[in-house]
PDB file with one MODEL, atoms N, CA, C and O in Angstrom:
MODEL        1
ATOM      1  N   UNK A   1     -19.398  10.396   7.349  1.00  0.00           N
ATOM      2  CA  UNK A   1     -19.947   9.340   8.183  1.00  0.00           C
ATOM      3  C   UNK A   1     -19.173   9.214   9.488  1.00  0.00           C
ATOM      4  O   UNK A   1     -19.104   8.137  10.079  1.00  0.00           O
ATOM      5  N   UNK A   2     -18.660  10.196   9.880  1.00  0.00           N
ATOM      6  CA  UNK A   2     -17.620   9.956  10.902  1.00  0.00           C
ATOM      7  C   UNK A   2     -16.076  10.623  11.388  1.00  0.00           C
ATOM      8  O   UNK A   2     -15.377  10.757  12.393  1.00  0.00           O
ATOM      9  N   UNK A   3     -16.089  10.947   9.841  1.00  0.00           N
ATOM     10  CA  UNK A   3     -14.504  11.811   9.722  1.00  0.00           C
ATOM     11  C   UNK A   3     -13.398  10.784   9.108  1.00  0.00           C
ATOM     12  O   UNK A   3     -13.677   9.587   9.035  1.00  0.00           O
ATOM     13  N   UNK A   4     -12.204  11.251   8.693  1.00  0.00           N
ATOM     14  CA  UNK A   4     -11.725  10.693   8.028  1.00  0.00           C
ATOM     15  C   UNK A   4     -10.272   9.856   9.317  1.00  0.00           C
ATOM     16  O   UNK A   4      -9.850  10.445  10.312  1.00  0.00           O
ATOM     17  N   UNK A   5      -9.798   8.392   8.850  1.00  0.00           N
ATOM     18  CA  UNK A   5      -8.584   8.359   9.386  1.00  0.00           C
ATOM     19  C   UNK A   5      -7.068   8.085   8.646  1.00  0.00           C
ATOM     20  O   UNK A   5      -6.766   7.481   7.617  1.00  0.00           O
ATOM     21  N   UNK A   6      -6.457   8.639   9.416  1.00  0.00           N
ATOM     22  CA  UNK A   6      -4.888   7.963   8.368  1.00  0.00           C
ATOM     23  C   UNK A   6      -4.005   7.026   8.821  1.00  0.00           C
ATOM     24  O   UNK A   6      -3.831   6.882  10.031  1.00  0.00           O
ATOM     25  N   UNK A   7      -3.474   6.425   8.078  1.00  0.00           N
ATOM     26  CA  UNK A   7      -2.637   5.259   9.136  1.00  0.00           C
ATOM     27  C   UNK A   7      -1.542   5.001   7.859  1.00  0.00           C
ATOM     28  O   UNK A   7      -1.864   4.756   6.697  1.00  0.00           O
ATOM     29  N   UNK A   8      -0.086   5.131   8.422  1.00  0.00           N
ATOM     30  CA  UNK A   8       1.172   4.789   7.659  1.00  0.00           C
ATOM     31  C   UNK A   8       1.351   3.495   7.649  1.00  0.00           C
ATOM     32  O   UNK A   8       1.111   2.947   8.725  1.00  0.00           O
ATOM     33  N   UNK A   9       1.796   2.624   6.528  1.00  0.00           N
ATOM     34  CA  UNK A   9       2.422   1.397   6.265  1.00  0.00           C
ATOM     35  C   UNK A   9       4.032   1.820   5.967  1.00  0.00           C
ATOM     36  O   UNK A   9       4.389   2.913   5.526  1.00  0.00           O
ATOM     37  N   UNK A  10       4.828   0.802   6.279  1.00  0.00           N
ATOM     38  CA  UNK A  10       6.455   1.115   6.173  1.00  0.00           C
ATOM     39  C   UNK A  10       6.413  -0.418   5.015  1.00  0.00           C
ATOM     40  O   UNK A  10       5.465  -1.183   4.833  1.00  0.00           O
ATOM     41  N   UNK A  11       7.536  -0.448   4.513  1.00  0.00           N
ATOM     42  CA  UNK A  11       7.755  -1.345   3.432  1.00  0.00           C
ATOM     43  C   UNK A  11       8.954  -1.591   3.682  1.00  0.00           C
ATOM     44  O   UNK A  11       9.740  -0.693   3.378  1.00  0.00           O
ATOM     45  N   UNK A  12       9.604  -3.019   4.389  1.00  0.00           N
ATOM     46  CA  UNK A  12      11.059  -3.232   4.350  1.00  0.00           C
ATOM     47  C   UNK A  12      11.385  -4.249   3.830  1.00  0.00           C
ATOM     48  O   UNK A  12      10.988  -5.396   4.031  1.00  0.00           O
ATOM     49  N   UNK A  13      12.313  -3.757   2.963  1.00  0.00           N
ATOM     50  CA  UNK A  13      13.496  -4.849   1.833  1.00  0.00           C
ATOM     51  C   UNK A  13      14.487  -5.693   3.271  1.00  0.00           C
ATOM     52  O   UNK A  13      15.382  -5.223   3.973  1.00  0.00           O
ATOM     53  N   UNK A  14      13.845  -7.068   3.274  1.00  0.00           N
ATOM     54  CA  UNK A  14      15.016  -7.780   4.075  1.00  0.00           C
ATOM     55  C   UNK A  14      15.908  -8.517   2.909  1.00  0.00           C
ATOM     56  O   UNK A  14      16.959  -9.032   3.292  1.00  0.00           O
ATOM     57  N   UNK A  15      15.575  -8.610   1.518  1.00  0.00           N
ATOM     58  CA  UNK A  15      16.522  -8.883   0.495  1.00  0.00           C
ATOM     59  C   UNK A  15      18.037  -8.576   0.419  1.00  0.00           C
ATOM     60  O   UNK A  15      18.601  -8.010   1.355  1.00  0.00           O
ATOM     61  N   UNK A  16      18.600  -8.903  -0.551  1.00  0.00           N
ATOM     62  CA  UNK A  16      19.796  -9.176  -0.814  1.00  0.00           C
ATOM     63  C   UNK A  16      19.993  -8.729  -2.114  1.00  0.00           C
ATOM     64  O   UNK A  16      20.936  -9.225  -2.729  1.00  0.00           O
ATOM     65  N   UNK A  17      19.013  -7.548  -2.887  1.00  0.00           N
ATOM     66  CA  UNK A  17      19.127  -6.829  -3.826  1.00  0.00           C
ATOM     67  C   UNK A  17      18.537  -5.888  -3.839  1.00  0.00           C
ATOM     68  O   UNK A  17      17.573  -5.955  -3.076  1.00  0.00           O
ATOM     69  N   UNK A  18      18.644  -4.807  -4.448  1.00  0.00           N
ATOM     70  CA  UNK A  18      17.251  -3.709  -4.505  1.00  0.00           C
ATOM     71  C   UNK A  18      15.850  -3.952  -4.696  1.00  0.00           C
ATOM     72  O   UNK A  18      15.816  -5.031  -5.287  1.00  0.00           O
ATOM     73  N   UNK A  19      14.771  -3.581  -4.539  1.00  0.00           N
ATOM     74  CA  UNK A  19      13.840  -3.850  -4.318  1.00  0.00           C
ATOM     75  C   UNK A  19      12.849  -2.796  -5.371  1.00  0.00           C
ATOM     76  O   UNK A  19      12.495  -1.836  -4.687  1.00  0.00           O
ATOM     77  N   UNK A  20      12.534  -2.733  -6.200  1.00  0.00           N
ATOM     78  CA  UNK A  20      11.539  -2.235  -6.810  1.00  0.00           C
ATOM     79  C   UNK A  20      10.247  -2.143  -7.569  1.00  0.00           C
ATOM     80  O   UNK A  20       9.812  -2.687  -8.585  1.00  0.00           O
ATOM     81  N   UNK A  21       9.669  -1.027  -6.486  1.00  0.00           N
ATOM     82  CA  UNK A  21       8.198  -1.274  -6.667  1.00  0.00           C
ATOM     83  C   UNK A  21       7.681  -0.757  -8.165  1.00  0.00           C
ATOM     84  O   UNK A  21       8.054   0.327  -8.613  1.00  0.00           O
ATOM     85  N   UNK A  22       6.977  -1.455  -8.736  1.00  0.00           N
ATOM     86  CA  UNK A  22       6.830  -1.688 -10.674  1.00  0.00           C
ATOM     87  C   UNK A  22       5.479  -0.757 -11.098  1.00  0.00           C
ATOM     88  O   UNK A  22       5.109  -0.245 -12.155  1.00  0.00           O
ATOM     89  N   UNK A  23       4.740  -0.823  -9.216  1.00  0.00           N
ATOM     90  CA  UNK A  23       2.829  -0.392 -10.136  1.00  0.00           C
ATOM     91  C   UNK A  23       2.656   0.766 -10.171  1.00  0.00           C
ATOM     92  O   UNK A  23       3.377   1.428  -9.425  1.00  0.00           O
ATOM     93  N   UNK A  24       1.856   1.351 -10.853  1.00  0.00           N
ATOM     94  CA  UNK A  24       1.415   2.574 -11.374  1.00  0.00           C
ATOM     95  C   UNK A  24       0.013   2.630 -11.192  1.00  0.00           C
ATOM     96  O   UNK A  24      -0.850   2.316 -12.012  1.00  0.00           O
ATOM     97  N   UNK A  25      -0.113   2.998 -10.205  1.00  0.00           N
ATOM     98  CA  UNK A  25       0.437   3.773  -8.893  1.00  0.00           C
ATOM     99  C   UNK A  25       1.149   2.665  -8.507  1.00  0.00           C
ATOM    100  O   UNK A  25       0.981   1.514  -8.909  1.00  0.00           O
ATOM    101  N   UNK A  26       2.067   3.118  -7.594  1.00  0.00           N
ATOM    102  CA  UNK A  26       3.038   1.869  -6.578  1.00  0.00           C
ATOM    103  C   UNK A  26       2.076   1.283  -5.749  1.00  0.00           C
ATOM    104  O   UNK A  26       2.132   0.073  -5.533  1.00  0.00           O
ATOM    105  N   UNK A  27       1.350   1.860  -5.339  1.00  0.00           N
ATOM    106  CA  UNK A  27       0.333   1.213  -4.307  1.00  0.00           C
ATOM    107  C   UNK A  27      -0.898   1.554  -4.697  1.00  0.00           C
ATOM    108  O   UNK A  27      -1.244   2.705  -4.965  1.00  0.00           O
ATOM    109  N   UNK A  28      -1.931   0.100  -4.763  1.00  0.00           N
ATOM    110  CA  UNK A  28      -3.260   0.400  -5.878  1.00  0.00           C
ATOM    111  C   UNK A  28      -4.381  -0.011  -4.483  1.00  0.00           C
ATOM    112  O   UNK A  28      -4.117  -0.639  -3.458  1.00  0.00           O
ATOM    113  N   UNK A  29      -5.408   0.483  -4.830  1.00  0.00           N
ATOM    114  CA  UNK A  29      -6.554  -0.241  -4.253  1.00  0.00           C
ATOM    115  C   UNK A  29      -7.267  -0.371  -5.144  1.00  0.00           C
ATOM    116  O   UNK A  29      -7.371   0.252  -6.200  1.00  0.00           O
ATOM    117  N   UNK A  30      -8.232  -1.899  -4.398  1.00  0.00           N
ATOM    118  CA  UNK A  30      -9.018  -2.534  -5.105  1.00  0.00           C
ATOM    119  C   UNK A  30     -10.464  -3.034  -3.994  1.00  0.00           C
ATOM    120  O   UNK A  30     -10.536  -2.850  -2.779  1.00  0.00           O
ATOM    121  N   UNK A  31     -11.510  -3.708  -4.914  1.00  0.00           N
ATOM    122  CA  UNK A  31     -12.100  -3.886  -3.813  1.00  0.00           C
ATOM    123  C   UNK A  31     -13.628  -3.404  -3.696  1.00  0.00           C
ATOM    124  O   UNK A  31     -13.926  -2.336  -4.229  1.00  0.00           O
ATOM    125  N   UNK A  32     -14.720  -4.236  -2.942  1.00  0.00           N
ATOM    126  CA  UNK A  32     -15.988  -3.059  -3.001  1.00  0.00           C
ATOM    127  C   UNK A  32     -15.767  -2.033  -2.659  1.00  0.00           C
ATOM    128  O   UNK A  32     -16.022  -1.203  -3.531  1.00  0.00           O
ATOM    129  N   UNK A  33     -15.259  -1.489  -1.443  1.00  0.00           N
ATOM    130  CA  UNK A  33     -15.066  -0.504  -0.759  1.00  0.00           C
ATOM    131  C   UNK A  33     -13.876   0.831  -1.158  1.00  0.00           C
ATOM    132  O   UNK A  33     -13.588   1.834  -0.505  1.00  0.00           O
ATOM    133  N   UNK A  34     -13.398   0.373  -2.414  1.00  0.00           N
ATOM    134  CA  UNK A  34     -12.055   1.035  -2.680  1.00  0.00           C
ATOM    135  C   UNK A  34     -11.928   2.223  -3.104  1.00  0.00           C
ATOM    136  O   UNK A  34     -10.835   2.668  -3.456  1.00  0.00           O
ATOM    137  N   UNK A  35     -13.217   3.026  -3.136  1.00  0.00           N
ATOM    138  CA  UNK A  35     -13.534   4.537  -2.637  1.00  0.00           C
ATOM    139  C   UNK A  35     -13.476   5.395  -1.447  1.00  0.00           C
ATOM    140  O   UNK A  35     -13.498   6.608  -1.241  1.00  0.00           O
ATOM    141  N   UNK A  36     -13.360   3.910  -0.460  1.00  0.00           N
ATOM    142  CA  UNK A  36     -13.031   5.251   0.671  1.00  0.00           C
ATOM    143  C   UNK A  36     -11.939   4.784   1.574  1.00  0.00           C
ATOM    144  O   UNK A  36     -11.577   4.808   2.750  1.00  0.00           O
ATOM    145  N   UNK A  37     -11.588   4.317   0.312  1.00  0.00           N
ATOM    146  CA  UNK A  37      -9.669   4.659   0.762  1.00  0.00           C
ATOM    147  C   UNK A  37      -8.765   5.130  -0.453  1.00  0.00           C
ATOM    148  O   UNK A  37      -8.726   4.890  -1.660  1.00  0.00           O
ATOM    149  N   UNK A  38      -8.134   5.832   0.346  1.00  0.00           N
ATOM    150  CA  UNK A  38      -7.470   6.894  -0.437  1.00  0.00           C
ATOM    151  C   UNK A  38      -5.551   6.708  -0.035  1.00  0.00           C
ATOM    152  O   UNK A  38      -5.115   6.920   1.097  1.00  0.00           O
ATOM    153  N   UNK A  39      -4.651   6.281  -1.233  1.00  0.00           N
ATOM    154  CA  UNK A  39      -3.316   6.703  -1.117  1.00  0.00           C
ATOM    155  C   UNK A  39      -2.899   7.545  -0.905  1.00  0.00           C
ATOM    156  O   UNK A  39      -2.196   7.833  -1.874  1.00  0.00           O
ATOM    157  N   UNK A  40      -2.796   8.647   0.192  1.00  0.00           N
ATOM    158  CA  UNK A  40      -2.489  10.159  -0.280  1.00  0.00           C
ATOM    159  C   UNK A  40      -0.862  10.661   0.017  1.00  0.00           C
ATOM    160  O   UNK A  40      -0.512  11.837  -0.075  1.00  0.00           O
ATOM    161  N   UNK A  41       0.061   9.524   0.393  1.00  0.00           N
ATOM    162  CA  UNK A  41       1.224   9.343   0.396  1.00  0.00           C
ATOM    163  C   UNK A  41       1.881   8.141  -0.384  1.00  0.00           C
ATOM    164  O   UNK A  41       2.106   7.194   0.369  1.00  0.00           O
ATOM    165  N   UNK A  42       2.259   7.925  -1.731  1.00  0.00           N
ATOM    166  CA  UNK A  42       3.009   6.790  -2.415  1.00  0.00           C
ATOM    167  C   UNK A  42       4.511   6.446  -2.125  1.00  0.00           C
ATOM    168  O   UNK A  42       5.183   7.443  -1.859  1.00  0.00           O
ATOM    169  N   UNK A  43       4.979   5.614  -2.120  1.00  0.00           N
ATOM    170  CA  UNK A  43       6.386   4.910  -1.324  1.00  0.00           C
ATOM    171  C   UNK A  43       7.379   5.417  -2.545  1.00  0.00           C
ATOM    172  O   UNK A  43       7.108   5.442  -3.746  1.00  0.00           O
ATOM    173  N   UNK A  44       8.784   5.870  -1.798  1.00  0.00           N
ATOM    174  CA  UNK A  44       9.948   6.016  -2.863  1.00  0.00           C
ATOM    175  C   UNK A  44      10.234   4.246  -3.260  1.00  0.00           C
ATOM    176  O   UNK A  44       9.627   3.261  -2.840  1.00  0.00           O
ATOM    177  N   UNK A  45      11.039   4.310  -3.925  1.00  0.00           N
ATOM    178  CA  UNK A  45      11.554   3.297  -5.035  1.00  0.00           C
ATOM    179  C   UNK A  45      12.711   3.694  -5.723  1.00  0.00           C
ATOM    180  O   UNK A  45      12.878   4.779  -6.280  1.00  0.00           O
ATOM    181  N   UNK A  46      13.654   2.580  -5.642  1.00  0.00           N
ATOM    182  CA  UNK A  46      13.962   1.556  -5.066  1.00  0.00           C
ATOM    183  C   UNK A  46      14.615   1.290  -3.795  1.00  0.00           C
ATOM    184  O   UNK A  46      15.668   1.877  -3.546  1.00  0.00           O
ATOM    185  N   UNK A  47      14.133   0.507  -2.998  1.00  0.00           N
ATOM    186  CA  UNK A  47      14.621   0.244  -1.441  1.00  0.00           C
ATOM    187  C   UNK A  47      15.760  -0.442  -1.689  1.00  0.00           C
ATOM    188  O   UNK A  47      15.872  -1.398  -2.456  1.00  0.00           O
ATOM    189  N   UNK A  48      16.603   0.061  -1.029  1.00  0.00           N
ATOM    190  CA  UNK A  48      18.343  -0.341  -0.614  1.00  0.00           C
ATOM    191  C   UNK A  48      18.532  -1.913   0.169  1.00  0.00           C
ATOM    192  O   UNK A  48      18.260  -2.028   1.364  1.00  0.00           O
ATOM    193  N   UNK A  49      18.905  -2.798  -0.453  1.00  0.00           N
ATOM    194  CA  UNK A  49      19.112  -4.246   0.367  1.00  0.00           C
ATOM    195  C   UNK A  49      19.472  -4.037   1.515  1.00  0.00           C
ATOM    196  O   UNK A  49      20.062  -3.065   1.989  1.00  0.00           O
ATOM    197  N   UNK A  50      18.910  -5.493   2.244  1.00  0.00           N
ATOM    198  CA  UNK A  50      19.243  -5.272   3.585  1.00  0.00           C
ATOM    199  C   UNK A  50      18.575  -4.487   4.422  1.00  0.00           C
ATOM    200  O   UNK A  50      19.149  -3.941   5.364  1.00  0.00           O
ATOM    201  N   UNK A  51      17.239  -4.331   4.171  1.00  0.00           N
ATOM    202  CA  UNK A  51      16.822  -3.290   5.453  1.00  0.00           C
ATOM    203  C   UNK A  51      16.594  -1.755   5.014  1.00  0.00           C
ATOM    204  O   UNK A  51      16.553  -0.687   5.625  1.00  0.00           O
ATOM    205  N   UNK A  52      16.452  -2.189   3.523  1.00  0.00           N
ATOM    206  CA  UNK A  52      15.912  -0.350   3.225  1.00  0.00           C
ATOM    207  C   UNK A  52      14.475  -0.411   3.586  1.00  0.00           C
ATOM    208  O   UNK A  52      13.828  -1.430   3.829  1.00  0.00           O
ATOM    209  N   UNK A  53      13.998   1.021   3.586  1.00  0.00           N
ATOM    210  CA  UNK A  53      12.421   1.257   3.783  1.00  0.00           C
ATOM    211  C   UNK A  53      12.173   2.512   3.297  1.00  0.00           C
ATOM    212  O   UNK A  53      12.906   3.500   3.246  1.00  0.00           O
ATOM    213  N   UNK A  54      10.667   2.285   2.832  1.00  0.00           N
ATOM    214  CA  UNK A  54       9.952   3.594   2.780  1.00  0.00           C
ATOM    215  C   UNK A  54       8.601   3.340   3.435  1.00  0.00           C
ATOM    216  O   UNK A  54       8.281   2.409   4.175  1.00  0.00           O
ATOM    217  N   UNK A  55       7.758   4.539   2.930  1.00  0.00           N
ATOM    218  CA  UNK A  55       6.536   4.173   3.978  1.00  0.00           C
ATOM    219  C   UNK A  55       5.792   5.212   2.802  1.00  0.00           C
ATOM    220  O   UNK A  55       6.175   5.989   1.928  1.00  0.00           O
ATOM    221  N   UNK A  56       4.619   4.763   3.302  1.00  0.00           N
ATOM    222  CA  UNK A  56       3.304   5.468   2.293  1.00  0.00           C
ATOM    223  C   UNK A  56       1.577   5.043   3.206  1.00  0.00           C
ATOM    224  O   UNK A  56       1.174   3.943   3.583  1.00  0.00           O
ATOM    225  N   UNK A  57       0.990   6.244   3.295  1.00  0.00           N
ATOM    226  CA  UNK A  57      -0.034   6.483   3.803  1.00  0.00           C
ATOM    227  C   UNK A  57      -1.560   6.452   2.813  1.00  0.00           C
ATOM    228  O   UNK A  57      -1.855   7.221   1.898  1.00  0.00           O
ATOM    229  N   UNK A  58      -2.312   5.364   3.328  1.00  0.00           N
ATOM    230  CA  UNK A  58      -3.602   5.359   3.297  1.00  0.00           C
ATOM    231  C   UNK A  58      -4.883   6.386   4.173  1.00  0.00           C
ATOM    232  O   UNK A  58      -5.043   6.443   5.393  1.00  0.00           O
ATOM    233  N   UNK A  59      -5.496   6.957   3.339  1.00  0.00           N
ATOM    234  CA  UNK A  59      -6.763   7.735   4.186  1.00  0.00           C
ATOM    235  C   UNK A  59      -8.090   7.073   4.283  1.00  0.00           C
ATOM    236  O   UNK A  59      -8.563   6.551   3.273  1.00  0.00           O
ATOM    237  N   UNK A  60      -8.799   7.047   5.537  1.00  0.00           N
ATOM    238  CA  UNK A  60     -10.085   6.225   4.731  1.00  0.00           C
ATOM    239  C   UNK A  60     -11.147   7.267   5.459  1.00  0.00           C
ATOM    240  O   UNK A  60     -11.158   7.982   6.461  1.00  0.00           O
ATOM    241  N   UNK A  61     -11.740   7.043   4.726  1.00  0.00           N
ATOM    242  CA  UNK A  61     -13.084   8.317   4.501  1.00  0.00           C
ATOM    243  C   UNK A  61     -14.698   7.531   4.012  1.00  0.00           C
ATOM    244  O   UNK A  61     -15.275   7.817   2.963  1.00  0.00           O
ATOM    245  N   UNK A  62     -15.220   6.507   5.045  1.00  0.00           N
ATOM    246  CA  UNK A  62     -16.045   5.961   4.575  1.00  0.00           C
ATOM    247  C   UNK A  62     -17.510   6.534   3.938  1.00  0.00           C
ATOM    248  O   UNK A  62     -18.053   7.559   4.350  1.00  0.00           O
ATOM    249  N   UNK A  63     -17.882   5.934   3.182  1.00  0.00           N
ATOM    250  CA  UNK A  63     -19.258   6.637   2.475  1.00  0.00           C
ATOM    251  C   UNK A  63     -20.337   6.446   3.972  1.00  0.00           C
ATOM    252  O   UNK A  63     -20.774   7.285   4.759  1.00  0.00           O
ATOM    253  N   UNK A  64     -20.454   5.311   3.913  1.00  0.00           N
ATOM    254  CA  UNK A  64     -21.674   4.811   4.928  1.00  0.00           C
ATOM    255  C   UNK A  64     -20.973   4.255   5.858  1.00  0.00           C
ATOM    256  O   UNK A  64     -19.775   4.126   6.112  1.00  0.00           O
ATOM    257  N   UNK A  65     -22.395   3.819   6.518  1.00  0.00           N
ATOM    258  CA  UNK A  65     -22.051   3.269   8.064  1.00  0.00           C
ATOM    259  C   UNK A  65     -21.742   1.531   7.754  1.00  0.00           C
ATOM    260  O   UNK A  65     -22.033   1.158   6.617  1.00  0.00           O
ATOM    261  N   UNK A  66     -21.239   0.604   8.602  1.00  0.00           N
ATOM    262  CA  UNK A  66     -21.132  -0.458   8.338  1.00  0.00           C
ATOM    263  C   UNK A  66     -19.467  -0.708   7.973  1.00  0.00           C
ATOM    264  O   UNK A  66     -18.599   0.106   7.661  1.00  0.00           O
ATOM    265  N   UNK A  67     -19.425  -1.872   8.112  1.00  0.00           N
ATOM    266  CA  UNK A  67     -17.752  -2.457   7.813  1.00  0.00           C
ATOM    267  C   UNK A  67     -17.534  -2.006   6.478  1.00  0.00           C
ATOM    268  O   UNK A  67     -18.423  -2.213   5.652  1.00  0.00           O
ATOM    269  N   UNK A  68     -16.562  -1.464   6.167  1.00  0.00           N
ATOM    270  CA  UNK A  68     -15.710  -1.526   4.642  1.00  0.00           C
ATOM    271  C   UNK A  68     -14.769  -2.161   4.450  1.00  0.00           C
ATOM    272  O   UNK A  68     -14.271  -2.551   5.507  1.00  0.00           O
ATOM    273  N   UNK A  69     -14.262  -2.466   3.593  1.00  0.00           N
ATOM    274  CA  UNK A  69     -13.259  -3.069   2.868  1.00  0.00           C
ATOM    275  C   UNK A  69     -12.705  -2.793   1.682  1.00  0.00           C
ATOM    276  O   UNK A  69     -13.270  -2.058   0.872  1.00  0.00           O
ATOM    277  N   UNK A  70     -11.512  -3.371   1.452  1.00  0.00           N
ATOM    278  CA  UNK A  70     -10.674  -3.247  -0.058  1.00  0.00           C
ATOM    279  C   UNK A  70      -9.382  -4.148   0.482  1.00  0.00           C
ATOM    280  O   UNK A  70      -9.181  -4.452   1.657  1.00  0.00           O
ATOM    281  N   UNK A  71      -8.497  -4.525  -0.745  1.00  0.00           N
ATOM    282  CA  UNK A  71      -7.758  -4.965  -0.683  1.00  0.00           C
ATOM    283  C   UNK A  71      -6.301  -4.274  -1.380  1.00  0.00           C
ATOM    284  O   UNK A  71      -6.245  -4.134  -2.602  1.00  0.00           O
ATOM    285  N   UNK A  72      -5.425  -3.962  -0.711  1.00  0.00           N
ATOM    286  CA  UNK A  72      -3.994  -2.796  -0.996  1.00  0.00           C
ATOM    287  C   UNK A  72      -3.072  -3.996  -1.998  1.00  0.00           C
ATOM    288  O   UNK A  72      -2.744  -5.149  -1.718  1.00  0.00           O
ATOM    289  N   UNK A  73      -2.889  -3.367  -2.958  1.00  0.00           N
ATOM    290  CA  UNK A  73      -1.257  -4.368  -3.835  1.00  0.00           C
ATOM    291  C   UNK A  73      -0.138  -3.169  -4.193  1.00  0.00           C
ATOM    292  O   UNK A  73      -0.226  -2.036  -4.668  1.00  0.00           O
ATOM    293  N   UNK A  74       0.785  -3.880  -3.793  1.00  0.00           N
ATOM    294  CA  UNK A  74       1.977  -3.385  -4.255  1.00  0.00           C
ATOM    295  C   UNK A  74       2.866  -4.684  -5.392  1.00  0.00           C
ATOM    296  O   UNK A  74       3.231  -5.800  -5.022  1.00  0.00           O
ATOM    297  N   UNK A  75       3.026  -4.100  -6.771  1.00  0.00           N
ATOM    298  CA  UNK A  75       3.480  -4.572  -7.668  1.00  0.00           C
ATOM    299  C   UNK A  75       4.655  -4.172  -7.526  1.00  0.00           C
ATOM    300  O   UNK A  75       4.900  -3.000  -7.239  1.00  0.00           O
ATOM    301  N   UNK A  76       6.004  -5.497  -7.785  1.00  0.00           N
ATOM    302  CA  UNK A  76       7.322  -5.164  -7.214  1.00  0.00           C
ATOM    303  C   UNK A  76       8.067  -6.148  -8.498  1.00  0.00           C
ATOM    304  O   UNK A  76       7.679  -6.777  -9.483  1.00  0.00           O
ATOM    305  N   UNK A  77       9.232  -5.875  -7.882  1.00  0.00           N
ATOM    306  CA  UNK A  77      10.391  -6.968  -8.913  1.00  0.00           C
ATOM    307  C   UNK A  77      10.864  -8.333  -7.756  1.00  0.00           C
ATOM    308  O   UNK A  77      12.045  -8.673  -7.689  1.00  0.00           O
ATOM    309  N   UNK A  78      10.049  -8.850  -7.110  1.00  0.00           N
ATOM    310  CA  UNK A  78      10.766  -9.825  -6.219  1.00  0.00           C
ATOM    311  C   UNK A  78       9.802 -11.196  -6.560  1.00  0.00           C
ATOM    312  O   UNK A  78       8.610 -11.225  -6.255  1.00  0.00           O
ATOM    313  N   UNK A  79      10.263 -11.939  -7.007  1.00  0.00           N
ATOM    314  CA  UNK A  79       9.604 -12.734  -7.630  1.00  0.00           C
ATOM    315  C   UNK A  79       8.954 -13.921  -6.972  1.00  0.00           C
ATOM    316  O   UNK A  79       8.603 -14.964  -7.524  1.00  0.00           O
ATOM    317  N   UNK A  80       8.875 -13.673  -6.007  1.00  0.00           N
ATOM    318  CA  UNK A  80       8.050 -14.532  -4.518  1.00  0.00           C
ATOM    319  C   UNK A  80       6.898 -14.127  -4.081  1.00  0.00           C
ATOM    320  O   UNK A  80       5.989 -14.709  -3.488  1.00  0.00           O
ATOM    321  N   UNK A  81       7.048 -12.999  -4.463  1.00  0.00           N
ATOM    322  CA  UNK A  81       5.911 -11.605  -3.537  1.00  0.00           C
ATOM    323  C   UNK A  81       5.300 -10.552  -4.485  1.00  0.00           C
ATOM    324  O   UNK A  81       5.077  -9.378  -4.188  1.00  0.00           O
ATOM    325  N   UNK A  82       5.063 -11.154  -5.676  1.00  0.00           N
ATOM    326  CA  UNK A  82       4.530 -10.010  -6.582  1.00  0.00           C
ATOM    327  C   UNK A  82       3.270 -10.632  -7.207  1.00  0.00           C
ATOM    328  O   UNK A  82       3.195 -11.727  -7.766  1.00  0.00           O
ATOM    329  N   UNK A  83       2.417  -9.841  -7.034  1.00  0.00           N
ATOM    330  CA  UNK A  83       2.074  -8.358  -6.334  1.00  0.00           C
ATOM    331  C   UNK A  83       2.007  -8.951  -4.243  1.00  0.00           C
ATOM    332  O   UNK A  83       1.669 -10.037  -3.772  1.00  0.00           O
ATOM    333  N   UNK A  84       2.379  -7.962  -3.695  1.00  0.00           N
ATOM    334  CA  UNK A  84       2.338  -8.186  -2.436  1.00  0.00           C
ATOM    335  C   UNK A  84       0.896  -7.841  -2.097  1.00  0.00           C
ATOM    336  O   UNK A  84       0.603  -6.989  -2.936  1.00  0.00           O
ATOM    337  N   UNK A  85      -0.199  -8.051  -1.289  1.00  0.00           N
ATOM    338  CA  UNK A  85      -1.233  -7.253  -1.346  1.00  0.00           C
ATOM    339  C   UNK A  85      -1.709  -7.989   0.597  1.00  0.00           C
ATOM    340  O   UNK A  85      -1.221  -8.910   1.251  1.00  0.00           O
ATOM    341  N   UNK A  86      -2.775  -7.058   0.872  1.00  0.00           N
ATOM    342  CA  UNK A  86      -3.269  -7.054   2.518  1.00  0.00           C
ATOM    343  C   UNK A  86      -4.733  -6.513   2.251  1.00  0.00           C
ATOM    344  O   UNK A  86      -5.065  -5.778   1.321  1.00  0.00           O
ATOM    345  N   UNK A  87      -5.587  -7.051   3.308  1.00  0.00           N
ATOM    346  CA  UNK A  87      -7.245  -6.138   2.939  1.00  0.00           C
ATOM    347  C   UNK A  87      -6.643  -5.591   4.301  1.00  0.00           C
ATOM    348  O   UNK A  87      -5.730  -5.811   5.097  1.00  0.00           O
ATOM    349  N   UNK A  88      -7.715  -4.743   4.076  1.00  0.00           N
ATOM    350  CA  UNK A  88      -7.992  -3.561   4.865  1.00  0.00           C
ATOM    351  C   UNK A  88      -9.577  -3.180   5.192  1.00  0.00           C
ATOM    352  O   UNK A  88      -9.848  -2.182   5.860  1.00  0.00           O
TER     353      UNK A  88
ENDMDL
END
């Protein structure tokens, strides 16, 4: 419908302990649309306090024409922010 695009997310621990991501997959989609997006890079684990990071890449490859959607979670050990999640 267009061709496919990719776009990196970074993940930073501003904590004061390690940070680890729990889901299986680390990063899930969900969502009507959650076929045409694709994880095709998953984040290392566990991020280093203080400013560790990793990063992990989404592809999206829509079926049809028109807006899509889904919604991204990352399941973690931080007990404020679990599951962390963003639509897309």
């Amino acid at each position: 419908m267009g061709g496919t695009f990719s776009r990196t997310f970074t993940i930073t621990n501003s904590g004061t302990a390690a940070l680890n991501l729990t889901g299986n997959p680390r990063v899930a989609i969900s969502g009507t649309h959650a076929a045409d997006f694709t994880v095709t890079t998953q984040p290392a684990t566990p991020l280093a306090i203080s400013g560790g990071t990793t990063t992990f890449t989404i592809e999206f490859d829509p079926s049809s024409l028109g807006v899509r959607s889904a919604t991204v979670s990352i399941a973690n050990d931080d007990s404020d922010e679990n599951p962390y999640t963003f639509a897309i």
